[in-house]
C-alpha positions in Angstrom: -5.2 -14.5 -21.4 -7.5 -15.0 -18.4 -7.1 -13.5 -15.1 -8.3 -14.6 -11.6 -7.7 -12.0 -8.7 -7.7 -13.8 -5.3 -7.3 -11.0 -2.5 -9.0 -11.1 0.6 -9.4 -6.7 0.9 -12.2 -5.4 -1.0 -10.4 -2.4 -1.5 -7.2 -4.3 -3.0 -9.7 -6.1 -5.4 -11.3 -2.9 -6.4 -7.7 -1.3 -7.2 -6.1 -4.2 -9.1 -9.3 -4.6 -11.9 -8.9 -0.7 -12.1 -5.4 -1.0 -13.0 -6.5 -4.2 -15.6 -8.9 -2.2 -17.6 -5.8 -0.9 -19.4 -5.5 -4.2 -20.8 -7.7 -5.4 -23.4 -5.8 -8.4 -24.2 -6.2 -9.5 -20.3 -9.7 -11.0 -19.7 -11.1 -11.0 -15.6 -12.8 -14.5 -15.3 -13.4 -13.5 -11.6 -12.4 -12.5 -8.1 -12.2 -14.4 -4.7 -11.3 -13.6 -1.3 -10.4 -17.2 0.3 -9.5 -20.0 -0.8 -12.6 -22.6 -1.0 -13.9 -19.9 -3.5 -10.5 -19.2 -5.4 -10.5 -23.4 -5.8 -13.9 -23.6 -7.4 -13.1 -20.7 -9.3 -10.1 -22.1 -10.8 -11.3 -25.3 -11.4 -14.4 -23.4 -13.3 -12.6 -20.9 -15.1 -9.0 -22.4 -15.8 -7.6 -19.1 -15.7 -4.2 -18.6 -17.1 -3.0 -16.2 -14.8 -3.6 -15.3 -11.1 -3.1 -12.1 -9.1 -2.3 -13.3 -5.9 -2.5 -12.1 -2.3 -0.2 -14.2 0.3 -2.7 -13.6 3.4 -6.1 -15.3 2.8 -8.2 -14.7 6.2 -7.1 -17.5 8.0 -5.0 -19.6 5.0 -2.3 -18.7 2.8 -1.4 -18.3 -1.1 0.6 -21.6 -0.1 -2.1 -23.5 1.2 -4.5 -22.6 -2.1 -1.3 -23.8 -4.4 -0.9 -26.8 -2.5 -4.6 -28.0 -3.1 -4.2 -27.1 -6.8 -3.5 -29.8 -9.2 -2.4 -27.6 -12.4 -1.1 -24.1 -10.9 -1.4 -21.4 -13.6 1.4 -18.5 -13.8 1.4 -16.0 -10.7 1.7 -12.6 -9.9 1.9 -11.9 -6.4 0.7 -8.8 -4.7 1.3 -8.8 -1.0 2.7 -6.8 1.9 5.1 -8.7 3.4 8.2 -9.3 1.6 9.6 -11.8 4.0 7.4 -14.8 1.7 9.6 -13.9 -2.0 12.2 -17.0 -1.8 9.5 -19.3 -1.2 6.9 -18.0 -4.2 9.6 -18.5 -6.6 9.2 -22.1 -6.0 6.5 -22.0 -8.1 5.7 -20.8 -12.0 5.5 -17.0 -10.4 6.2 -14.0 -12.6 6.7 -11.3 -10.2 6.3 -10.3 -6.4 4.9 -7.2 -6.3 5.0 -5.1 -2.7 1.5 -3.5 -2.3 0.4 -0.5 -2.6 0.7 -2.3 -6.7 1.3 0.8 -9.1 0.4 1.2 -12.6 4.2 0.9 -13.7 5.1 -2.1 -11.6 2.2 -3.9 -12.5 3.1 -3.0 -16.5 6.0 -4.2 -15.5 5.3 -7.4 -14.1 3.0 -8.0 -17.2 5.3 -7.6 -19.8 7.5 -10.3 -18.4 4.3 -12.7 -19.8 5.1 -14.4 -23.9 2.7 -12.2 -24.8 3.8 -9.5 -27.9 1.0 -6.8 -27.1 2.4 -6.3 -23.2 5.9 -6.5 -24.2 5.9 -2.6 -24.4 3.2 -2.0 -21.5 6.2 -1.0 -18.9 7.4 1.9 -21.6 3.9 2.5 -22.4 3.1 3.6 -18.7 6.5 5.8 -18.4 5.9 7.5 -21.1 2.5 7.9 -20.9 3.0 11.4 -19.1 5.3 12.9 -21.7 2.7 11.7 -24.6 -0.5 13.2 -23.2 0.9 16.8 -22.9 1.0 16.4 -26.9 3.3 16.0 -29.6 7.0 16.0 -28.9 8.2 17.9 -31.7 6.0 21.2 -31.3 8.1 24.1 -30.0 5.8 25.8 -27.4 7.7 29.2 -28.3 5.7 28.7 -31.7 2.7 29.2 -29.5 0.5 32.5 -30.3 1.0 33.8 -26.8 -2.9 35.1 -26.9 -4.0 31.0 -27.6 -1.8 29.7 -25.1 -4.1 28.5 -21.6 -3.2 30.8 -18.8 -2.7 27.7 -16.5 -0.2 26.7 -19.1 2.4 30.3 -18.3 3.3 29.0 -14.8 2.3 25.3 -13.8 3.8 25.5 -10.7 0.8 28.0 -9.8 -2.0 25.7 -11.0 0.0 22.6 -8.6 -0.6 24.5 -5.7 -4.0 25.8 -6.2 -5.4 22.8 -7.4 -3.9 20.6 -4.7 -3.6 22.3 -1.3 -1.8 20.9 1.5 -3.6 17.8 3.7 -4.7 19.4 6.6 -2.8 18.0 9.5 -4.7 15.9 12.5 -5.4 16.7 15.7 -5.8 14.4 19.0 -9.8 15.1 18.6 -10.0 14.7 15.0 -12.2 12.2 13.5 -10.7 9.4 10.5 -12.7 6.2 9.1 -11.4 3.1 8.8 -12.3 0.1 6.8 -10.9 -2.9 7.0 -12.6 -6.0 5.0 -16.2 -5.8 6.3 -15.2 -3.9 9.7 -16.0 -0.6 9.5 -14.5 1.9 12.3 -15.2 6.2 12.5 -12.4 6.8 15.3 -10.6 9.7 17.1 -7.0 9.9 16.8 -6.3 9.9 20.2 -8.5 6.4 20.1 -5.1 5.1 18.3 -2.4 3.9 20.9 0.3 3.3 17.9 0.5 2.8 14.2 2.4 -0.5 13.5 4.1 -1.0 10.3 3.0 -3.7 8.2 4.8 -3.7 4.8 3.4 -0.7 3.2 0.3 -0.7 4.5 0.1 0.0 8.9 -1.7 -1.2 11.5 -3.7 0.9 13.5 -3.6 -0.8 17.3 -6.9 0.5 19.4 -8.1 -0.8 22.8 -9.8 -3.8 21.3 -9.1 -4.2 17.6 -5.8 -3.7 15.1 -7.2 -2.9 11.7 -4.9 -2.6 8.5 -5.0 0.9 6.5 -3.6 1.0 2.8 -1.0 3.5 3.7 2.5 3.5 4.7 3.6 4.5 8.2 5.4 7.7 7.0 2.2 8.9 5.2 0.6 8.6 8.7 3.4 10.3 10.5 3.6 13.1 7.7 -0.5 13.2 8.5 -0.6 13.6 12.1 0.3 17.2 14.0 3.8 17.7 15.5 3.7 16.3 19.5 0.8 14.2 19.2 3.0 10.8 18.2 6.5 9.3 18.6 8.6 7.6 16.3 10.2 4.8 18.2 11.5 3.2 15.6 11.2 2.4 12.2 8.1 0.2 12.7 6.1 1.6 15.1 4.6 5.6 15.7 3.3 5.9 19.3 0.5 7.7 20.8 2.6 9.6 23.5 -0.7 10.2 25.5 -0.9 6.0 25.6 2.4 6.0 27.1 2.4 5.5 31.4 5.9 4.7 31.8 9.7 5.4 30.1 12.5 3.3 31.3 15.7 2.4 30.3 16.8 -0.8 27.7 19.3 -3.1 28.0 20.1 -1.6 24.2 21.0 1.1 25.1 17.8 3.0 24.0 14.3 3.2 25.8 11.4 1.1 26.6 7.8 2.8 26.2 5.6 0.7 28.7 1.6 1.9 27.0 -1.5 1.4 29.1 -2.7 -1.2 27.9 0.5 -3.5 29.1 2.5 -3.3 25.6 6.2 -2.5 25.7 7.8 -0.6 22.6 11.6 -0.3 22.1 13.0 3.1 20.9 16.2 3.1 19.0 18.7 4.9 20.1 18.5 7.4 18.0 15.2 8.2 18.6 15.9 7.9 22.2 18.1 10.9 22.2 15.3 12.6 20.7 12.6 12.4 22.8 14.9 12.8 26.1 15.0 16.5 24.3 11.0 16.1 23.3 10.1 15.9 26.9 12.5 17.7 28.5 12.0 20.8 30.1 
């Protein structure tokens, strides 16, 4: 079966032919990142599958189907959930939510008429329980003196081999790279972290590039005090913030320097009255 990937991120491209390699029966015919080049591309390679993004820089997945005159079978991969009812309309096999993960994808695939993916969802579950060897051998039958000492207490070796991320300050320094835009930044240089799907937006004095991470990984990233959770799309730079008034809601409204207004729930307005207070 041939594949065609048509993302617009680099990065996203890079991931989904990682996660293809462990399918020999799938052949890449090629990769695009608009839609001129995903039309020539098609019409060249016929593929019989595409891995489709939604948001094309500047066009849609719609607006490349539309133009198509023999649209193959799809596999979404987006980050925006609101565009599902209207992918169904056409021969789509799946919508997957980025980040795409090994199992979902498996998943996804073996939804396809083909015999030799039919098991690739199983396959990747069990792929964890298989590689620590065979399932009948009794580890008590182990000669104690052959057994690997990182094998007596795994829970040791977790910690040792993956220590925790160290937290960010206002001053420290993160890279960004969005497409072909490139940005080495401060985290105080962030005014808030905008929830987009699973990946975020990170909103700076004169640009809003998209990072391939969720908003809680940020906030689980970033040292206690520095930012606010307003609500359940948007983490604010509290040092960005020039003005707190009361909302019609019921909650709070965050007036930022640069002129943006952000509502707090009012949840989270209860709970950064007692932030604040003294």
């Amino acid at each position: 079966m041939k594949v065609l990937i048509i993302e617009d991120s680099r990065l996203a491209r890079l991931e989904l032919k990682e996660l293809l390699q462990a399918y020999p029966q799938l052949e890449l015919v090629g990769e695009a990142a608009d839609v001129p080049t995903a039309l020539k591309l098609v019409a060249a390679k016929q593929p019989d599958l595409l891995l489709l993004d939604i948001d094309l820089g500047g066009a849609t997945a719609f607006d490349l189907l539309a133009e198509l005159v023999f649209v193959p079978k799809i596999i979404f991969t987006t980050a925006f959930a609101e565009h599902a009812l209207q992918a169904f309309n056409y021969p789509t096999v799946d919508y997957l939510l980025k980040p795409v993960t090994a199992e979902r994808l498996a998943q996804a695939l073996a939804k396809l008429p083909l015999p030799s993916l039919a098991n690739a969802a199983q396959a990747t579950t069990t792929q964890t329980s298989t590689d620590q060897g065979p399932a009948d051998q009794n580890p008590g039958d182990q000669n104690p003196g052959d057994q690997n000492p990182a094998d007596q207490n795994p829970g040791e070796e977790s910690s040792a081999s993956n220590p925790p991320e160290r937290l960010l300050q206002a001053d420290s320094n993160f890279f960004v790279k969005d497409g072909e835009d490139c940005y080495f930044l401060k985290i105080n240089d962030v005014r808030w972290f905008e929830a987009v799907g699973n990946y975020s937006k990170v909103h700076l004095k004169s640009a809003a590039p998209m990072v391939y991470r969720t908003l809680a990984s940020i906030e689980q990233r970033l040292a206690p005090g520095l930012f606010f959770r307003a609500n359940r799309q948007q983490l604010v730079n509290l040092t960005a913030v020039v003005s707190i008034e009361p909302s019609v809601s019921g909650g709070l409204t965050l007036r930022l320097q640069c002129g943006t207004e952000v509502e707090v729930s009012r949840r989270q307005s209860a709970e950064l009255r007692q932030q604040l207070s003294l």
